[in-house]
Predicted model as a PDB file, atoms N, CA, C, CB and O in Angstrom, pLDDT in the B-factor column:
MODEL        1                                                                  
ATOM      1  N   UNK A   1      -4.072  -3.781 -11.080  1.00 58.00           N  
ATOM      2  CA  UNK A   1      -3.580  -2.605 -10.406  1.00 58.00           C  
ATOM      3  C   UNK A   1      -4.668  -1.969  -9.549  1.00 58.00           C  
ATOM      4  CB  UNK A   1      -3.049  -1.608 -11.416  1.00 58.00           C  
ATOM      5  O   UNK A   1      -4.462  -1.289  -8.544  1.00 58.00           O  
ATOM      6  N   UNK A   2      -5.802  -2.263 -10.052  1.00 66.00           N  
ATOM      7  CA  UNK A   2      -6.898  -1.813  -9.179  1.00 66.00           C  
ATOM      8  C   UNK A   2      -7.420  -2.268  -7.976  1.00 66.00           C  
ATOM      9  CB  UNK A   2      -7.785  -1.815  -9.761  1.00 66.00           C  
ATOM     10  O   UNK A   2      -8.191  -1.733  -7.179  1.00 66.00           O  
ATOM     11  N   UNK A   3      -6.723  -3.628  -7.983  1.00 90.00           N  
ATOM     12  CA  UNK A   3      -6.806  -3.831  -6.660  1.00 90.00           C  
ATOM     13  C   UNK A   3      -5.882  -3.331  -5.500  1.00 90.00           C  
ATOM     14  CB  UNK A   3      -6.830  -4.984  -6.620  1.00 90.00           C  
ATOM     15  O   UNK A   3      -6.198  -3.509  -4.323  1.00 90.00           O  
ATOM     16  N   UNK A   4      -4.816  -2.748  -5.847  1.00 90.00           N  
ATOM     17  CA  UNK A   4      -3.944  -2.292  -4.831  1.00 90.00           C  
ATOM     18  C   UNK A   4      -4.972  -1.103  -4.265  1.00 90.00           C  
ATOM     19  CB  UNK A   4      -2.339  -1.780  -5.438  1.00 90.00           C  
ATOM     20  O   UNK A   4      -5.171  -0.853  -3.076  1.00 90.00           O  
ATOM     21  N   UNK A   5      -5.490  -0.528  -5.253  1.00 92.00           N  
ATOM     22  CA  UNK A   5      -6.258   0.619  -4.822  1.00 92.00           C  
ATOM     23  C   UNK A   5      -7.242  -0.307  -3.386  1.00 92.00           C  
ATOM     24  CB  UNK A   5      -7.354   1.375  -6.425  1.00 92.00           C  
ATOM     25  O   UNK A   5      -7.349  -0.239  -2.162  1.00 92.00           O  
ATOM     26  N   UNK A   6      -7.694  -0.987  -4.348  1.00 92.00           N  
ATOM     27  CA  UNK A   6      -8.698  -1.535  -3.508  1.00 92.00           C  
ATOM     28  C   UNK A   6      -8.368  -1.930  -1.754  1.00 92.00           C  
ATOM     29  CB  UNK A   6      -9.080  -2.822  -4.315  1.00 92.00           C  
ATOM     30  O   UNK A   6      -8.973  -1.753  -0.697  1.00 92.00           O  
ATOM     31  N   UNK A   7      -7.132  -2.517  -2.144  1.00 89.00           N  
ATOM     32  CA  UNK A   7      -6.946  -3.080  -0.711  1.00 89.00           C  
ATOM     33  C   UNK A   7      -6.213  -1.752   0.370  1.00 89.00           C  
ATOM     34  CB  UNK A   7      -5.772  -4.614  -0.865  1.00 89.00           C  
ATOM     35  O   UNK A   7      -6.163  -1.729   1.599  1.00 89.00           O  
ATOM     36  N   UNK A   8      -5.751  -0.818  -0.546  1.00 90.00           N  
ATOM     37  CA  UNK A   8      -5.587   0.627   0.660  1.00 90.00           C  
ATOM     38  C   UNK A   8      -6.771   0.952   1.419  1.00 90.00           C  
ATOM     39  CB  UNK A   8      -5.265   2.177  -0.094  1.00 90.00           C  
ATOM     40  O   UNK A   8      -6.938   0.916   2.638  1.00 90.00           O  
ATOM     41  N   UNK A   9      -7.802   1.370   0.214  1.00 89.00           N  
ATOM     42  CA  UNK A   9      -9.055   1.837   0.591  1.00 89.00           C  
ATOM     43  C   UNK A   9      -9.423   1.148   1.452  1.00 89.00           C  
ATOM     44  CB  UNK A   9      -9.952   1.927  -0.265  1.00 89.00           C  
ATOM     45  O   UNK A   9     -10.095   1.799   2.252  1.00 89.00           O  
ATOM     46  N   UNK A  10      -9.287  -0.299   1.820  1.00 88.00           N  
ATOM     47  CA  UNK A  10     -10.135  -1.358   2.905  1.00 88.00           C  
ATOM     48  C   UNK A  10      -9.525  -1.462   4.073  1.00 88.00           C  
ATOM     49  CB  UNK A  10     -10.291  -2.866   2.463  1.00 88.00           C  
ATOM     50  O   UNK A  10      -9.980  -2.134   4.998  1.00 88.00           O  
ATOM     51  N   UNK A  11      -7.960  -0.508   4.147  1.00 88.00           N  
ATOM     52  CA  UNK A  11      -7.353  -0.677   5.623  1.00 88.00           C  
ATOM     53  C   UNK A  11      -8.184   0.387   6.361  1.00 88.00           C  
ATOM     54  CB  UNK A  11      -5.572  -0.374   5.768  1.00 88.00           C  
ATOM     55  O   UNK A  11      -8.746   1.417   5.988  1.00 88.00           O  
ATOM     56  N   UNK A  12      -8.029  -0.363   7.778  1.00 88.00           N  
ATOM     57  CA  UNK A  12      -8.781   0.257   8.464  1.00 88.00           C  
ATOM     58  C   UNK A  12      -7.886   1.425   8.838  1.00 88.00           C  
ATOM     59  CB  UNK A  12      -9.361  -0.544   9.487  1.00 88.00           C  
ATOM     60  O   UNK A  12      -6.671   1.579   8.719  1.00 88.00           O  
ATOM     61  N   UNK A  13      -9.145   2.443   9.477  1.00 86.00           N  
ATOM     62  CA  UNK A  13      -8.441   3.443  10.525  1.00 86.00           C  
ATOM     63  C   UNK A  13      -7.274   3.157  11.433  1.00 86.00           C  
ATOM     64  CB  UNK A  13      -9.376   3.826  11.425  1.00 86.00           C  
ATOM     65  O   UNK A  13      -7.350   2.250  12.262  1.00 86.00           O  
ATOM     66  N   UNK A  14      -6.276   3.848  11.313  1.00 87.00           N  
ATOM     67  CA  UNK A  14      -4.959   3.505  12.142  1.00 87.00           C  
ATOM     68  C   UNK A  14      -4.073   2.666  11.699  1.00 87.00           C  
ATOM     69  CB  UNK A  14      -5.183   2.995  13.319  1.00 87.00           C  
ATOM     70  O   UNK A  14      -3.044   2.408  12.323  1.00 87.00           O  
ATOM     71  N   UNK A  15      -4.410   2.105  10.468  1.00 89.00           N  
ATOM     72  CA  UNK A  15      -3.446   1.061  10.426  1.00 89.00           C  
ATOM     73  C   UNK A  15      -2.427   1.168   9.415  1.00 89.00           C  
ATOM     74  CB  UNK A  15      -4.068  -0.134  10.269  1.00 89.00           C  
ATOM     75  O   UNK A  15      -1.762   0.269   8.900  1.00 89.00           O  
ATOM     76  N   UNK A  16      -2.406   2.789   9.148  1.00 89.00           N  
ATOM     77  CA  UNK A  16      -1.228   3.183   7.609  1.00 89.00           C  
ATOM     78  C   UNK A  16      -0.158   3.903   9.012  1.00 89.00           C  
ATOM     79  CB  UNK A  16      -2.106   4.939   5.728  1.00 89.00           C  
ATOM     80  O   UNK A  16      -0.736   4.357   9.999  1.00 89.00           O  
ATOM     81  N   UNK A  17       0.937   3.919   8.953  1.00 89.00           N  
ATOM     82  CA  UNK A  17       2.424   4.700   9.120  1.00 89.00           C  
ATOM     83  C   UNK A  17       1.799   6.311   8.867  1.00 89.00           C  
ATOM     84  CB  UNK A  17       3.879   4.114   7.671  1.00 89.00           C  
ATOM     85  O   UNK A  17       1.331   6.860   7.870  1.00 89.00           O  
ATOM     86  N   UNK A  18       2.009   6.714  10.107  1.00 88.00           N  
ATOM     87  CA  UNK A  18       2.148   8.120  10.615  1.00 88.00           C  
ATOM     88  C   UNK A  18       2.397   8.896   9.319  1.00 88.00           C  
ATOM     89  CB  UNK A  18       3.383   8.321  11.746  1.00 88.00           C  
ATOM     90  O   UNK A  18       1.613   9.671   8.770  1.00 88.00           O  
ATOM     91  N   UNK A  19       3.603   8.557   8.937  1.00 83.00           N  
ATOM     92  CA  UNK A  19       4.649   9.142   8.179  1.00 83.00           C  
ATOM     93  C   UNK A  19       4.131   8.942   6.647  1.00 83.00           C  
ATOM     94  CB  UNK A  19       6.134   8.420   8.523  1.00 83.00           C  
ATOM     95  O   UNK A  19       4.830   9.467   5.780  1.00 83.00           O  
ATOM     96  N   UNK A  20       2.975   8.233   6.237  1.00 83.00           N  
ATOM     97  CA  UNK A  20       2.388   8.034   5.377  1.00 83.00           C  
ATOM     98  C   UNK A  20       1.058   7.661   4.910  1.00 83.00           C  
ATOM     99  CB  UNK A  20       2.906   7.618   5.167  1.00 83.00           C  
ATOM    100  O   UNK A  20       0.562   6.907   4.073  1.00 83.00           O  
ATOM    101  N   UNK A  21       0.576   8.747   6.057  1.00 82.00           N  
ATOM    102  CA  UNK A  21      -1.330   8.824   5.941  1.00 82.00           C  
ATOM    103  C   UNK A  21      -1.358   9.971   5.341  1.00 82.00           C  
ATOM    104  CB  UNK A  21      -2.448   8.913   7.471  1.00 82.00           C  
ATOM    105  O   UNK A  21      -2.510  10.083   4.920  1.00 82.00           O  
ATOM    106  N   UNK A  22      -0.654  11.048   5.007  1.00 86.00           N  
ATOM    107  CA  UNK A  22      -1.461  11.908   4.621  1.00 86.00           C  
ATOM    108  C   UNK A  22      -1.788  12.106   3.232  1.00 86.00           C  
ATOM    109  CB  UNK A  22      -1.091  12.869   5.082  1.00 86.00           C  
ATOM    110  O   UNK A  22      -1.247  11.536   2.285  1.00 86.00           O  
ATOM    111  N   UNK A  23      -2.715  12.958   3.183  1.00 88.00           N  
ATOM    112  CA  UNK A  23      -3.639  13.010   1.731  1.00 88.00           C  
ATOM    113  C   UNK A  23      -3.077  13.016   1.121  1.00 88.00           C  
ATOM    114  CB  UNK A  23      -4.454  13.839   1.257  1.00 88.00           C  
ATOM    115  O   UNK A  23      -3.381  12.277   0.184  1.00 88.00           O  
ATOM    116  N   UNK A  24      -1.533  13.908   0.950  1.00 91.00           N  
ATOM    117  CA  UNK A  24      -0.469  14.613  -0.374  1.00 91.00           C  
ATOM    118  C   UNK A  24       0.025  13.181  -0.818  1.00 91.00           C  
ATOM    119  CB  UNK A  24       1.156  15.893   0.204  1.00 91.00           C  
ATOM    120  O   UNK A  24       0.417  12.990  -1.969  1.00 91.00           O  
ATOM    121  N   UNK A  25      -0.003  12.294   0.023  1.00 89.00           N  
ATOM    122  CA  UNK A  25       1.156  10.701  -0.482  1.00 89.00           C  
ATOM    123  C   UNK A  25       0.356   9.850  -0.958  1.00 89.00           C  
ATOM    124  CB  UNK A  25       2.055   9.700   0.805  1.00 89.00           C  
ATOM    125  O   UNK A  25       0.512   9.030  -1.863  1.00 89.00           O  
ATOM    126  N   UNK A  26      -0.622  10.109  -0.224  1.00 89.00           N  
ATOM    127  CA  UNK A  26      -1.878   8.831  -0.546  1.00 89.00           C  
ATOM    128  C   UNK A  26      -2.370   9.229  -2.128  1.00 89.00           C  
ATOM    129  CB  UNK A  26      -3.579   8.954   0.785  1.00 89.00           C  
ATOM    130  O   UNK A  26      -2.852   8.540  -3.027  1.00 89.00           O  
ATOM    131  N   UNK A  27      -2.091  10.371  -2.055  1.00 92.00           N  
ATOM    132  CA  UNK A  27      -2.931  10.871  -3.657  1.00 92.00           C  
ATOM    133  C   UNK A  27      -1.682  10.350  -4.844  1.00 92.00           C  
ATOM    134  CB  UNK A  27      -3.251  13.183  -3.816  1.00 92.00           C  
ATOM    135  O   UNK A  27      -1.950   9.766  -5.894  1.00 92.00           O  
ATOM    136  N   UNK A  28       0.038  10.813  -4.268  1.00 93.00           N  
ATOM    137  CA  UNK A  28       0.739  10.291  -5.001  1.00 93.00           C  
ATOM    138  C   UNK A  28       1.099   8.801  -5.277  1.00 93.00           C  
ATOM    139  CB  UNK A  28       1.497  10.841  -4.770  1.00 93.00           C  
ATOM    140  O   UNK A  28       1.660   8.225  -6.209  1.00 93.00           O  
ATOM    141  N   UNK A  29       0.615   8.452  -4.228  1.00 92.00           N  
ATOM    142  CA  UNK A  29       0.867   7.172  -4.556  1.00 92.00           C  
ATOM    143  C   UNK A  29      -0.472   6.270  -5.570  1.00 92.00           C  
ATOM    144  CB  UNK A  29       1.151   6.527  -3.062  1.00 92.00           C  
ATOM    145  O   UNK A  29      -0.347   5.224  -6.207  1.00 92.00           O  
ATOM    146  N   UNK A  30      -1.432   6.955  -5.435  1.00 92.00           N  
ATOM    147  CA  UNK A  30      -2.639   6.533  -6.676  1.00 92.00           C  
ATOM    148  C   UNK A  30      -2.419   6.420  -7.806  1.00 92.00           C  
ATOM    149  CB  UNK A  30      -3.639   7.308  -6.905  1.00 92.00           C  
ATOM    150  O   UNK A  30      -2.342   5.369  -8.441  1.00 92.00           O  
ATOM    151  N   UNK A  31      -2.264   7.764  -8.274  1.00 94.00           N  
ATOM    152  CA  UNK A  31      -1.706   8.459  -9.813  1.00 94.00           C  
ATOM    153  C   UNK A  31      -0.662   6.983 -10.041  1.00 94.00           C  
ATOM    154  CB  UNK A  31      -0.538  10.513  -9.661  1.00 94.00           C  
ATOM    155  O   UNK A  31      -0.832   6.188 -10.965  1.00 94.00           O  
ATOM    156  N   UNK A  32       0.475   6.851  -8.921  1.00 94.00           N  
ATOM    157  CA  UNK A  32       1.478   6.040  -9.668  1.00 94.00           C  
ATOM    158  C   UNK A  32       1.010   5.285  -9.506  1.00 94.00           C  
ATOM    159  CB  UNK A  32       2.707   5.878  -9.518  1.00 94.00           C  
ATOM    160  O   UNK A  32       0.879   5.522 -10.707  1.00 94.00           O  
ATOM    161  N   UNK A  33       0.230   3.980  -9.111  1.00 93.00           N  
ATOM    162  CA  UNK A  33      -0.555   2.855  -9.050  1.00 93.00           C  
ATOM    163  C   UNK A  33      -1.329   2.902 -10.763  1.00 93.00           C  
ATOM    164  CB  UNK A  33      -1.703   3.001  -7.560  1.00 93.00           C  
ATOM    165  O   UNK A  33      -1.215   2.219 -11.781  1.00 93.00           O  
ATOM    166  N   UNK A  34      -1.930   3.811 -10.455  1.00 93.00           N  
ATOM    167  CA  UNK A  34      -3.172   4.149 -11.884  1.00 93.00           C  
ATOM    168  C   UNK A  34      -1.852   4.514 -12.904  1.00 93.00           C  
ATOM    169  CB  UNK A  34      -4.694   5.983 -11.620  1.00 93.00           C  
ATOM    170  O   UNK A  34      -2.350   4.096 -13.950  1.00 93.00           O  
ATOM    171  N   UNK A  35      -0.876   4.875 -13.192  1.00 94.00           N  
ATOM    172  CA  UNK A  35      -0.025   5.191 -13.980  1.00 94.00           C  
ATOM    173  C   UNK A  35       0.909   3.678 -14.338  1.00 94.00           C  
ATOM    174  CB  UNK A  35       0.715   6.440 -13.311  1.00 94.00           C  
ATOM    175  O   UNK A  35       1.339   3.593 -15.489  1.00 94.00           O  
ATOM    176  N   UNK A  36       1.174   2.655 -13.486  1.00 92.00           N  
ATOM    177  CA  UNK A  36       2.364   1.806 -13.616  1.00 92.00           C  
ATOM    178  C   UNK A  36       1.622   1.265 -14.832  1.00 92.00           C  
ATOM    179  CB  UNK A  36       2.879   0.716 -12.291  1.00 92.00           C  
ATOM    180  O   UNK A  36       0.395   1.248 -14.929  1.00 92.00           O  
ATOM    181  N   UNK A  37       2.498   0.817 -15.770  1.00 92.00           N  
ATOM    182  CA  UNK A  37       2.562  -0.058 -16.962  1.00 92.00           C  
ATOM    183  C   UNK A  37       3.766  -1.132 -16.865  1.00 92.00           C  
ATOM    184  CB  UNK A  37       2.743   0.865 -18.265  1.00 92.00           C  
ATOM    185  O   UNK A  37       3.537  -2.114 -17.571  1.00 92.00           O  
ATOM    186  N   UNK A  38       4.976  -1.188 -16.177  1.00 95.00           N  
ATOM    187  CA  UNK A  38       5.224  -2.590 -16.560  1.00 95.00           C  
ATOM    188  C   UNK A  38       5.146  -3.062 -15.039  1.00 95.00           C  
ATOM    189  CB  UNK A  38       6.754  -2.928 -17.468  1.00 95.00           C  
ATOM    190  O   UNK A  38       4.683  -2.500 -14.046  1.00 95.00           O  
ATOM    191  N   UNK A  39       5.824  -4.417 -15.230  1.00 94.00           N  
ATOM    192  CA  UNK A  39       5.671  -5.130 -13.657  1.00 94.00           C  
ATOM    193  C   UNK A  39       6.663  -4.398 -12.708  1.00 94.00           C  
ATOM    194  CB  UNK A  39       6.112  -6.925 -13.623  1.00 94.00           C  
ATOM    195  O   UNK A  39       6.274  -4.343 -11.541  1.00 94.00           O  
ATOM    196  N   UNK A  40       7.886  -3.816 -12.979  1.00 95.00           N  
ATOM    197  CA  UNK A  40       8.568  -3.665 -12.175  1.00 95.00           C  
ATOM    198  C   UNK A  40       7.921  -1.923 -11.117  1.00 95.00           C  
ATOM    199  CB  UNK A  40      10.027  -3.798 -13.040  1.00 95.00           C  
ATOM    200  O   UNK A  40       8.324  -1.632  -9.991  1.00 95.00           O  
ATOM    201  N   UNK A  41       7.319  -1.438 -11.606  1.00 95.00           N  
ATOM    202  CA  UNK A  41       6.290  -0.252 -11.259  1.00 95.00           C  
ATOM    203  C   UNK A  41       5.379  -1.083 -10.650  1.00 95.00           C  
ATOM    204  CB  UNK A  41       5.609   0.689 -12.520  1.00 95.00           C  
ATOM    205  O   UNK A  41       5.033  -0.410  -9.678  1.00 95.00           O  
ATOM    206  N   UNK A  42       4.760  -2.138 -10.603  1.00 93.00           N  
ATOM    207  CA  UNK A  42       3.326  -2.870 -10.118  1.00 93.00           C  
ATOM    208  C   UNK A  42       4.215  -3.027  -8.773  1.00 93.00           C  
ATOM    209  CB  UNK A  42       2.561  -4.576 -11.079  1.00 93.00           C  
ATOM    210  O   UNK A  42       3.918  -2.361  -7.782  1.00 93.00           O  
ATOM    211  N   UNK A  43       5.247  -3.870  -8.762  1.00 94.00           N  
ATOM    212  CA  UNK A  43       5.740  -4.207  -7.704  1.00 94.00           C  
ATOM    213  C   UNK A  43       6.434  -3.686  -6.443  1.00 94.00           C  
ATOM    214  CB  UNK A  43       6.214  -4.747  -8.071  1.00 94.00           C  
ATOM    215  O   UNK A  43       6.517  -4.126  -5.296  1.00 94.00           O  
ATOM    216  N   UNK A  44       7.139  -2.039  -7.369  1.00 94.00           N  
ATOM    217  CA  UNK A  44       7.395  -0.691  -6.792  1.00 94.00           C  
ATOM    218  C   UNK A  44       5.816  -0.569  -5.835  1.00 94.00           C  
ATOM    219  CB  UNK A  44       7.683   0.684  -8.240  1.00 94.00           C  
ATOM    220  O   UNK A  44       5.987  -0.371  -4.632  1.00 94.00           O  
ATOM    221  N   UNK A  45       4.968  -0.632  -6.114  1.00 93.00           N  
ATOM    222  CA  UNK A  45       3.617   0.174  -5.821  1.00 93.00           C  
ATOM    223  C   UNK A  45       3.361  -0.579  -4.408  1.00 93.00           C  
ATOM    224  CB  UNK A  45       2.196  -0.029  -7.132  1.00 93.00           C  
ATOM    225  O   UNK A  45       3.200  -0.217  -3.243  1.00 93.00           O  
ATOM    226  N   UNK A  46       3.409  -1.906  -5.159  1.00 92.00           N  
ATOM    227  CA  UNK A  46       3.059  -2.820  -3.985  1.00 92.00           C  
ATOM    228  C   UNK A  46       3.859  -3.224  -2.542  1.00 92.00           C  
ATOM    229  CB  UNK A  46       2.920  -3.961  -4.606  1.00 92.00           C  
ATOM    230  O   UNK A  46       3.403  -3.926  -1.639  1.00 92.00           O  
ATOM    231  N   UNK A  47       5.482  -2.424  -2.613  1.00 92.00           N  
ATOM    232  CA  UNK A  47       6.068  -2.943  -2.036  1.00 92.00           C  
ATOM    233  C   UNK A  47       5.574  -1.877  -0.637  1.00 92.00           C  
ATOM    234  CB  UNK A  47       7.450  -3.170  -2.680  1.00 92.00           C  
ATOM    235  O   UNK A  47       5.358  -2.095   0.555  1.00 92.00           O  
ATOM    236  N   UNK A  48       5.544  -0.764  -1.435  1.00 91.00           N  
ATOM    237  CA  UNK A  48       5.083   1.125  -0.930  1.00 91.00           C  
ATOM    238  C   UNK A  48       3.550   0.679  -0.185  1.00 91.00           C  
ATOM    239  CB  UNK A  48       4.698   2.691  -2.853  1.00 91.00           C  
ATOM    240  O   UNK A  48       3.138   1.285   0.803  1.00 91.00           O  
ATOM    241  N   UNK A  49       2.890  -0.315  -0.735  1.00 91.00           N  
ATOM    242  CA  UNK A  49       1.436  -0.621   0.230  1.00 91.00           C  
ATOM    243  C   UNK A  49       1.771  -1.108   1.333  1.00 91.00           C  
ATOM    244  CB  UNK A  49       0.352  -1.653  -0.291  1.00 91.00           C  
ATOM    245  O   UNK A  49       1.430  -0.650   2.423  1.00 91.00           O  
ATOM    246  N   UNK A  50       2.767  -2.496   1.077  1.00 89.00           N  
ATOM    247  CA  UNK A  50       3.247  -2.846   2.747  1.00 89.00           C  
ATOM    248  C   UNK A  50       4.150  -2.208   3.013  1.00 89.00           C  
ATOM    249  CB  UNK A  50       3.707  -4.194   3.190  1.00 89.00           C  
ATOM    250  O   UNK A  50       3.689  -2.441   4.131  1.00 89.00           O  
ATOM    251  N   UNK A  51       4.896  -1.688   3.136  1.00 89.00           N  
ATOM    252  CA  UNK A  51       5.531  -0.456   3.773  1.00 89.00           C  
ATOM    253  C   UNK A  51       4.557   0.593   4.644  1.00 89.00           C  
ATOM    254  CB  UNK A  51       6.181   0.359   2.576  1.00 89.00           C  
ATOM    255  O   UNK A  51       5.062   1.143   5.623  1.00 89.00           O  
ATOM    256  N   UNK A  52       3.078   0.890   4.269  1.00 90.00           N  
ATOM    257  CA  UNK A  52       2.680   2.256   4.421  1.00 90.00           C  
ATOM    258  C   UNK A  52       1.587   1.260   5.484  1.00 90.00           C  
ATOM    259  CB  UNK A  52       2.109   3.422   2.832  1.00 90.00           C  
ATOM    260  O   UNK A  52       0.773   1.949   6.099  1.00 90.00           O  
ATOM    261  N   UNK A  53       1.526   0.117   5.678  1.00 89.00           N  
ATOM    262  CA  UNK A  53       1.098  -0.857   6.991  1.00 89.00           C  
ATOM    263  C   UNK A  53       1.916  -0.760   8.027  1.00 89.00           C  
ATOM    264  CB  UNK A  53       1.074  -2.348   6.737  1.00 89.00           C  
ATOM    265  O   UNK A  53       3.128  -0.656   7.837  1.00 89.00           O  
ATOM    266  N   UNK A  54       1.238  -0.784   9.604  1.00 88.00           N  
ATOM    267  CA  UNK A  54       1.480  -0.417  10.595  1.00 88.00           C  
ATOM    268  C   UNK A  54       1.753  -2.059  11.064  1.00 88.00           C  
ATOM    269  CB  UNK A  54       0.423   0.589  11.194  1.00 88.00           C  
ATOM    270  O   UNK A  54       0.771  -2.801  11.064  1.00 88.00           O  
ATOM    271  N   UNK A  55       3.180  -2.647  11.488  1.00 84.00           N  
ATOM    272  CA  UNK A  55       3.423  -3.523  11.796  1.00 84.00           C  
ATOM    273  C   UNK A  55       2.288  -4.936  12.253  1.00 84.00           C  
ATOM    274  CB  UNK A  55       4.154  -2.988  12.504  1.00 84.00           C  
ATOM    275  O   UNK A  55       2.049  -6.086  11.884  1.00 84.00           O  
ATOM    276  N   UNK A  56       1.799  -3.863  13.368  1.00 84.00           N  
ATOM    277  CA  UNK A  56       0.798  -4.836  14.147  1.00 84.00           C  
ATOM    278  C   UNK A  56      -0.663  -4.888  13.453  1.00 84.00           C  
ATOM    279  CB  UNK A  56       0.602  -4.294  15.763  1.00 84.00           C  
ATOM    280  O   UNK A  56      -1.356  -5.410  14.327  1.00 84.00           O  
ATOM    281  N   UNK A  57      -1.275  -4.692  12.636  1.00 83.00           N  
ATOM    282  CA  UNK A  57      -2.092  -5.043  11.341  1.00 83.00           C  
ATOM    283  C   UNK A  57      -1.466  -5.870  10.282  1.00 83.00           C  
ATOM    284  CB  UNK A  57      -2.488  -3.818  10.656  1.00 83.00           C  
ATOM    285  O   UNK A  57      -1.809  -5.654   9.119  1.00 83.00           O  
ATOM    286  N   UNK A  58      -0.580  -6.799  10.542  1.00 79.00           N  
ATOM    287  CA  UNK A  58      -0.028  -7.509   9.337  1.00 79.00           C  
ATOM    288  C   UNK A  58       0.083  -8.857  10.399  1.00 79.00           C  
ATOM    289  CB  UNK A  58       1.610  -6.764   8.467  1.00 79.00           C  
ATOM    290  O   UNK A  58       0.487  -8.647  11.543  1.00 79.00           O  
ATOM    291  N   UNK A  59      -0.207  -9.933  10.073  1.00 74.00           N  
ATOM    292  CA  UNK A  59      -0.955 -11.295  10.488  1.00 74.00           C  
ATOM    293  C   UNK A  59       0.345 -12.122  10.789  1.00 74.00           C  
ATOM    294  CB  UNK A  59      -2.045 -12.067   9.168  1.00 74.00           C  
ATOM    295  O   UNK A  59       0.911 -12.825   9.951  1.00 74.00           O  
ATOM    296  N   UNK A  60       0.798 -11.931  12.249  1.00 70.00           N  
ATOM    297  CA  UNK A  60       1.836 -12.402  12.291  1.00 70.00           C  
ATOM    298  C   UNK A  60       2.066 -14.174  12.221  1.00 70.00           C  
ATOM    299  CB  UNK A  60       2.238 -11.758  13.360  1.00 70.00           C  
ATOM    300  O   UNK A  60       3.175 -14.708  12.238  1.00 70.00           O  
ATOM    301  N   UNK A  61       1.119 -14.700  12.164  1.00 74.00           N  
ATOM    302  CA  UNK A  61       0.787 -16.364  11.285  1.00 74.00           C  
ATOM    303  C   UNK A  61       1.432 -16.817  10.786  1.00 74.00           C  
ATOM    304  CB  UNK A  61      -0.003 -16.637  10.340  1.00 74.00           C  
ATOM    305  O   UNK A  61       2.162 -17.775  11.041  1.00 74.00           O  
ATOM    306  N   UNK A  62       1.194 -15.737   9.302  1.00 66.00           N  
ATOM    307  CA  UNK A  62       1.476 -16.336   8.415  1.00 66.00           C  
ATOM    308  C   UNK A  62       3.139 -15.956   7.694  1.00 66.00           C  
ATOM    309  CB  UNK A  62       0.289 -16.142   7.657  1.00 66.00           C  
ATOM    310  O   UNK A  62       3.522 -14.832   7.371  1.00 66.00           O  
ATOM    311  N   UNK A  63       3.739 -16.946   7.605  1.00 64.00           N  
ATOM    312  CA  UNK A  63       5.205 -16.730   6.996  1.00 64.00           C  
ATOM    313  C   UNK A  63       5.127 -17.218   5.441  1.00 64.00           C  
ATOM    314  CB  UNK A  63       6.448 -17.699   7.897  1.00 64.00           C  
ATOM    315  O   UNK A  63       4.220 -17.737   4.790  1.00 64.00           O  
ATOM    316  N   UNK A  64       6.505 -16.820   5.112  1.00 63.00           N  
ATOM    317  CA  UNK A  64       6.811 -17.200   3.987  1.00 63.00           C  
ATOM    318  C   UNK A  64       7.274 -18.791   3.681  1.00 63.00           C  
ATOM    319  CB  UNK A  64       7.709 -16.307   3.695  1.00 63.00           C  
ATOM    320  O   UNK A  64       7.106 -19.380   2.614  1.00 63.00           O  
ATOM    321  N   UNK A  65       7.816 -19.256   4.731  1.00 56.00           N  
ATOM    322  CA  UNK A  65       8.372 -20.483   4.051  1.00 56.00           C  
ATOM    323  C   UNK A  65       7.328 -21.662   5.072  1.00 56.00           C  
ATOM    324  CB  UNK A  65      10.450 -20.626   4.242  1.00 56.00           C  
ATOM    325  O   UNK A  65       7.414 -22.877   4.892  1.00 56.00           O  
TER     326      UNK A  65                                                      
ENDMDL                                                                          
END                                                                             
C-alpha cells in the first residue's frame, strides 16, 4: 500500500486532474490508502491513482492485450 503513496508522491508537477490536486483530496485519499485492509479497498485506491492522472502522462505504448 505504500507504494501507491509512493508512486503519487513521484508524479510530476502537472500531471494530477485539476479537479484532484488539491491538498483536502490528496490528504483524503492517503488516510484511505494508509487505512485499506482488504483487496477490494487496495484496488478502490488504486483505481482513484489512475483516475487522478492527466491523460497525456500515461504511456500511450503500452496496452493491455
Amino acid at each position: 500500500m505504500m507504494d501507491l503513496l509512493d508512486m503519487e508522491a513521484a508524479l510530476p508537477d502537472g500531471a494530477r486532474r485539476r479537479s484532484m490536486e488539491s491538498p483536502k483530496w490528496r490528504s483524503a485519499w492517503c488516510v484511505f490508502v494508509k487505512s485499506a485492509t482488504i483487496i477490494y479497498e487496495i484496488v478502490e485506491a488504486t483505481l482513484a491513482l489512475e483516475t487522478m492522472i492527466k491523460t497525456e502522462y500515461i504511456n500511450t505504448t503500452w496496452w493491455w492485450y
